[in-house]
N, C-alpha and C positions, 0 to 999 in steps of 0.2 A: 301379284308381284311378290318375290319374294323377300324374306324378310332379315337386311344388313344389319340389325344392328348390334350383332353378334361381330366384332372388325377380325379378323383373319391375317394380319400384314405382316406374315413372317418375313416377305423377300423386302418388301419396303423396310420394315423395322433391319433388315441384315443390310442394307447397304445402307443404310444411315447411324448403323453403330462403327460399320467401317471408317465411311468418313469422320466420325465425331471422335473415333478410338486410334486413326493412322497417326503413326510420329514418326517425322523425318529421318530418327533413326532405322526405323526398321524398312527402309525402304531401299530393294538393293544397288550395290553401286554403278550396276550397269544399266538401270531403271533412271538414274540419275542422267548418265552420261548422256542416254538416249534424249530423254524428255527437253535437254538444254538445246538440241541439234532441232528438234521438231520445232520450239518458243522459235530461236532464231530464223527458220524456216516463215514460219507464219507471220511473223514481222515484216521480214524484208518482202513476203505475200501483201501485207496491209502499208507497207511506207509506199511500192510502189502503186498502189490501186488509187492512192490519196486524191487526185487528180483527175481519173477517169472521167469519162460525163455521169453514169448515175452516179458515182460517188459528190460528184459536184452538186448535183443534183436534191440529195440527201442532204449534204452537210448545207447548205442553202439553206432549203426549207424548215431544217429543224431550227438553223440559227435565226429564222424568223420569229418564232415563236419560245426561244430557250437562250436568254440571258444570262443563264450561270458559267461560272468558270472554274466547276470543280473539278472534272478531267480531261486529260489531253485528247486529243482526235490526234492519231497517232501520220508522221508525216505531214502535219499542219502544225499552224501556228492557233488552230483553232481550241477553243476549249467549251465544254456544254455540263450538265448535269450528268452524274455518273449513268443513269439508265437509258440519256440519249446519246451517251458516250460510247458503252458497251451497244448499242444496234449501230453505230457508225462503226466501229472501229472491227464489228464482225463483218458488214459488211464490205470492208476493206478486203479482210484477210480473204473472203471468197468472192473477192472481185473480177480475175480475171482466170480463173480455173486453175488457179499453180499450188494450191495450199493441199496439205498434206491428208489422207485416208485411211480409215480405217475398213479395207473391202469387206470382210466377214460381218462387221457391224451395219455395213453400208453408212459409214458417216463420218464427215470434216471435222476433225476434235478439237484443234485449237482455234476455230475459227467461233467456235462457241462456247469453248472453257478460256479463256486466257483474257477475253474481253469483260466478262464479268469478276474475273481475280482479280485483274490491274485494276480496275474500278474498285474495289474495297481499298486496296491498297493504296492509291491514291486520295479515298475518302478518310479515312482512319488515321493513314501517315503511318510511319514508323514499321512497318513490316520489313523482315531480315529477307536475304534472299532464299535462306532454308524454307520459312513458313511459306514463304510464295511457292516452292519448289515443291511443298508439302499441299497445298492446296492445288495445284495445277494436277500433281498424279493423282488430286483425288475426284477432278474431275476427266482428269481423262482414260481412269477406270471404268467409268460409270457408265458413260452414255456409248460406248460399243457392246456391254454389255447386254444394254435394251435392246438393240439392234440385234444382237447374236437370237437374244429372247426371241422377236418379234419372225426375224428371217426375213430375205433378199422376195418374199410375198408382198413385202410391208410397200416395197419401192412399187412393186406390180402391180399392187392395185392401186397405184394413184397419187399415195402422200410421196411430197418429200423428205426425206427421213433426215436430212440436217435440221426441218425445221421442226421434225415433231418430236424427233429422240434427242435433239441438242439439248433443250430445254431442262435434260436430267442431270448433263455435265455440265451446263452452266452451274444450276443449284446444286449440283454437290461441289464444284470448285469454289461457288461463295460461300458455303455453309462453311466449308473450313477452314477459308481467307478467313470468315467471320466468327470463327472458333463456336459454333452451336454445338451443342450435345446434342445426344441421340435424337429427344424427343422433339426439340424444333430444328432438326432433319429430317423426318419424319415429314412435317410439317411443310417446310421450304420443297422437299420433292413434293407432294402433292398441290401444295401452289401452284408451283409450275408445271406439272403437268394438266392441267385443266387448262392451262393456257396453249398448248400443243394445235399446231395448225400447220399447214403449207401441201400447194397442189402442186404437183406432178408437172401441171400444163404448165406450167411458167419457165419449162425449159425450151418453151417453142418461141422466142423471140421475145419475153418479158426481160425489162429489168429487174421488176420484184425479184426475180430467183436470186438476183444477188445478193437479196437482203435478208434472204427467208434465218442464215446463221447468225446475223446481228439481235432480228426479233428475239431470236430463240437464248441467242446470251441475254439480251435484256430481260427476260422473260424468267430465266434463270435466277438472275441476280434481283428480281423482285421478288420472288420467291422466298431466297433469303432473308433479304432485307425486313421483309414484311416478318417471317417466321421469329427472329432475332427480336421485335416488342411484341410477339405472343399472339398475331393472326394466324390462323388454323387453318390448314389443308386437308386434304383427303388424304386418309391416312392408313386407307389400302388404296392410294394409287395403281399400282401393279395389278392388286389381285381383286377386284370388284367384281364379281360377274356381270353385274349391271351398272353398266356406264364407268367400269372402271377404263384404264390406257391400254393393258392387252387384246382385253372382252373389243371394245370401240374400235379400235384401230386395225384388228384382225376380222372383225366380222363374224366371229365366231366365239365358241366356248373349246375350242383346242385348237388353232391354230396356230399355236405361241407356245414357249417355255421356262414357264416363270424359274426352274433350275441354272437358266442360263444367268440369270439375274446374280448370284452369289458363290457359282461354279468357280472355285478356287482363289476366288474374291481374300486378295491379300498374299497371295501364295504365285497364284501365276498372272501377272503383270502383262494385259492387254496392251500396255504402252507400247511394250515391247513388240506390236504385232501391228503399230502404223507406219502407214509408207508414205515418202513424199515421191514429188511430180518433177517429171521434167520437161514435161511437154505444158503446154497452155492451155490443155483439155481436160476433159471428165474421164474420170479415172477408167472409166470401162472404153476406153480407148487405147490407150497406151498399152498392151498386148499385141494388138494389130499392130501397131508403129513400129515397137521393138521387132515383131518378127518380120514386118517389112524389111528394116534397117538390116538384120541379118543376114535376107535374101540378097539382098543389094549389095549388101560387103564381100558375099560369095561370089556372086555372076553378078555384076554391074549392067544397071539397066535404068533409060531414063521414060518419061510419060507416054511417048509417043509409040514407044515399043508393046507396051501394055492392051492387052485385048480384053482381059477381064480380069477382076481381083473378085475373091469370095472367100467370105469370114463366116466361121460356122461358132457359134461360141453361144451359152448360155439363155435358154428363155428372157432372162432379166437385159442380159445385155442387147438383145434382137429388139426386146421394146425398148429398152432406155435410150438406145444409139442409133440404132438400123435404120431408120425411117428416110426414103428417097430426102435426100437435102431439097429444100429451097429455101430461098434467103430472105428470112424472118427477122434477121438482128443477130448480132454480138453472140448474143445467150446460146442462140439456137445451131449456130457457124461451131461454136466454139464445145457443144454438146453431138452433133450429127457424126457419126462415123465414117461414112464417105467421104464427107468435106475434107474431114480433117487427114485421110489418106492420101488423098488429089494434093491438099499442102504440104505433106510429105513427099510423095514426087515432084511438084512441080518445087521446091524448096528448098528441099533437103533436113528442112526442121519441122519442128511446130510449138514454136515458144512465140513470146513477145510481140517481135517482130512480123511474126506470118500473120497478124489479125491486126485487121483494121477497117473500119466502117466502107471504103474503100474497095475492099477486096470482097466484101457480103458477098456479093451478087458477078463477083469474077469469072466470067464467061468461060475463062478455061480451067478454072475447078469445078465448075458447074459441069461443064462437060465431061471432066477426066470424074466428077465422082458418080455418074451414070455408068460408069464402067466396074463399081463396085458394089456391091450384094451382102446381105446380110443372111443368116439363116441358123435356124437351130439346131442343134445336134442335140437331142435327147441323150445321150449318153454325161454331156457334160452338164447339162441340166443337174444330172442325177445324181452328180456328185456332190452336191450340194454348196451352200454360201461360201466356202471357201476358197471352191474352182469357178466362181462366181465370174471371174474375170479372163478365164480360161478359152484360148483360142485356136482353132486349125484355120491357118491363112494357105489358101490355094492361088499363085498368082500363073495364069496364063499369058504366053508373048505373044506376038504376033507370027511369031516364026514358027510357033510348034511349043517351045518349050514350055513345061510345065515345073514349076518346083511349089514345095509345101513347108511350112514350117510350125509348129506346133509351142504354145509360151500358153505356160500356168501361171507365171505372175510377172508384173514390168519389174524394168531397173528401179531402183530405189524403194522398192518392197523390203517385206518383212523377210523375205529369204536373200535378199542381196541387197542389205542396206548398205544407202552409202556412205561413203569415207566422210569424216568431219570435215577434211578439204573440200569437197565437192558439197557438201551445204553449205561453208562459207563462201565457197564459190558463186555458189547461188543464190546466197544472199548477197554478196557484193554487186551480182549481174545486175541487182533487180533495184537494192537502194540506193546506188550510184547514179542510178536516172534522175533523184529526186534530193538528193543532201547529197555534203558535200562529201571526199573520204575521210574527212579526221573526224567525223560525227560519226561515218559507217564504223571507223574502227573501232571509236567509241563504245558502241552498241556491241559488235563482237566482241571485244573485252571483257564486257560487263556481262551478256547473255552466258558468255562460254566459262564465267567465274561466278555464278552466281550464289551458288554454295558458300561463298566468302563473303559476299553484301552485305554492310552491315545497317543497309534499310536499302526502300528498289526507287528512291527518290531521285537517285542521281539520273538511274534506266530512264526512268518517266520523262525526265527532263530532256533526257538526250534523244526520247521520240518523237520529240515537238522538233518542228522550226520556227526560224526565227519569225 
């Protein structure tokens, strides 16, 4: 075997001086603007999930065994221990498929950086809204970064990458919450990556996959915690050849790029490169939808007309999606690309509403997503993690006609982010299910002024119900 104890940990030691060295100043102001819209996003993602069965589920079980009441379960009255707080309150944010992506990275960013922020912050007290705003961009540089490293191989061969790349933005968003210097940053990312775990299979009908971001923020935030009285991590995480998180997780000694890890790190703001949802699906969806809806906008057409739909888009997306539907649960409806076509037609949307225990095993989306196909095009494979989500939609009528339509990226991407309106929008659509509106507006207030907070205790307060 060979011989570590020579430690190597440029890219670790570089993005742990980043976090321990970012100040709210130098952070630019459309970096700002951004990051308030994405928090508000993933909220109104976790107020309305509070409820779901496995969220019920969850917050049950853990309140069997977890009498504390140091932070809030967000959209409850409940309250538990800060590390059983942040794996509910992630698992909120990625409870019903709405919370926002980073596609290049392949990964939910605030669904696993903001659960372990608000949790220091809530433990500590007194945190301004800048220092929150200062920790949250530094974990939501982080963990697409890994993902960029790792490459859309990382999803192909099996792990889920919310839950094994989260684990980076959790700990670099609490190291910062928790003001650590370089060296127990260092430390906190190597904590928590040894804790790095979650499969693939759990999007065929498991609940677990909704929980795989909450693990990974708690995971995060013990990292920290632990780092903060002087427990020791791996301290070339990244670059170990032996059993380090590249080496391990890629299967190899080049399949990965540790460059990716600190490539403009400070300079050019990945924040700036997450997109939120507007569908109630997995992001390698919503290309097909959009270029449906386009088709439809042009020559209007309803289910019955359709003879066959055929999606040609990405190796990644052909495994992650493509798979004949049958109805496995929630998870698996709400992840299957067919299914969620057929609810497109037969619907007109696919949010909220179109998913329900109920409709699993709905005889005529069963039937109408037989009519639709998945396949590869080696051409956009080749273009690599970027066009990851990259689609040629071919839809046949029954009549003859054929039309085609072609989408590199959905609405509410990085190249057609949307309007502040349309995220308040959609945070109003989603936490008005659940509180009342003078709490929602509450929350908008305070999310969209956060820069001016002068602690985030009011925020926290106005996440609970009564």
């Amino acid at each position: 075997m060979a011989d570590h104890t020579e430690t190597t940990n440029t890219y670790t030691r570089g993005i742990a001086e980043f976090v321990a060295n970012l100040r709210y100043e130098a952070i630019p102001a459309e970096v700002i603007a951004r990051i308030k819209l994405l928090i508000l996003d993933s909220l109104g993602c976790a107020v309305f999930g509070a409820t779901l069965p496995w969220s019920r589920i969850l917050r049950q079980t853990l309140a069997e065994v977890d009498t504390s009441t140091g932070c809030t379960v967000w959209g409850t009255p409940q309250r538990l221990s800060a590390p059983h707080a942040a794996l509910v309150n992630g698992t909120l944010v990625q409870s019903f498929e709405l919370d926002d992506v980073h596609r290049v990275g392949v990964l939910h960013v605030g669904a696993v950086t903001l659960p372990a922020v608000l949790a220091v912050a809530e433990m500590r007290g007194g945190m301004t809204g800048q220092a929150f705003l200062r920790a949250a961009v530094a974990g939501y540089e982080i963990g697409p970064r890994v993902g960029m490293c790792m490459g859309p191989e990382h999803i192909g061969q099996g792990w889920h990458s919310g839950a094994t790349l989260g684990v980076f933005s959790a700990a670099a968003g609490a190291a910062a919450a928790l003001n650590l210097a370089t060296e127990q940053t260092v430390h906190a990312l190597g904590i928590a990556g040894t804790q790095s775990a979650g499969l693939m299979a759990a999007q065929f009908g498991a609940m677990v996959k909704r929980m795989h971001a909450g693990r990974s923020s708690q995971s995060g935030l013990y990292g920290a915690l632990l780092a903060a009285n002087g427990f020791t991590g791996i301290m070339d995480v990244f670059e170990n050849p032996y059993g380090g998180f590249c080496s391990t997780f890629s299967r190899s000694t080049d399949r990965f790029n540790l460059a990716e890890l600190t490539s403009g790190l400070g300079e050019r703001f990945e924040t700036m490169r997450i997109a939120l949802k507007f569908y109630s699906c997995v992001g390698s969806n919503h290309t097909t939808l959009d270029a449906i809806r386009d088709m439809r906008a042009r020559h209007p057409f309803g289910p019955d007309e359709v003879d066959r739909i055929t999606v040609y888009g990405s190796r990644v997306t052909v495994d992650h999606v493509g798979w004949p539907y049958k109805p496995q649960g929630m998870t698996s409806a709400q992840l299957n690309l067919p299914y969620c076509v057929a609810t497109l037609l037969l619907e007109g949307d696919v949010f909220v509403d179109q998913f329900s225990d109920a409709l699993i095993a709905d005889p005529a989306r069963m039937a109408l997503s037989t009519r639709v196909s998945t396949h590869e095009d080696p051409a956009i494979t080749a273009r690599g993690s970027r066009y990851r989500h990259m689609v040629r939609v071919e839809v046949k009528l029954k009549d003859g006609t054929v039309m085609q339509e072609t989408r590199e990226a959905p609405r509410g991407s990085e190249d057609s982010f949307a309007t502040a309106e349309d995220v308040i929008a959609k945070f109003r659509k989603l936490a008005e299910r659940r509180i009342g509106n003078a709490q929602v507006d509450d929350i908008v207030e305070q999310v969209m002024g956060l820069e001016r907070l002068g602690t985030m205790d009011g925020l926290m307060r106005s996440l609970a119900t009564p």
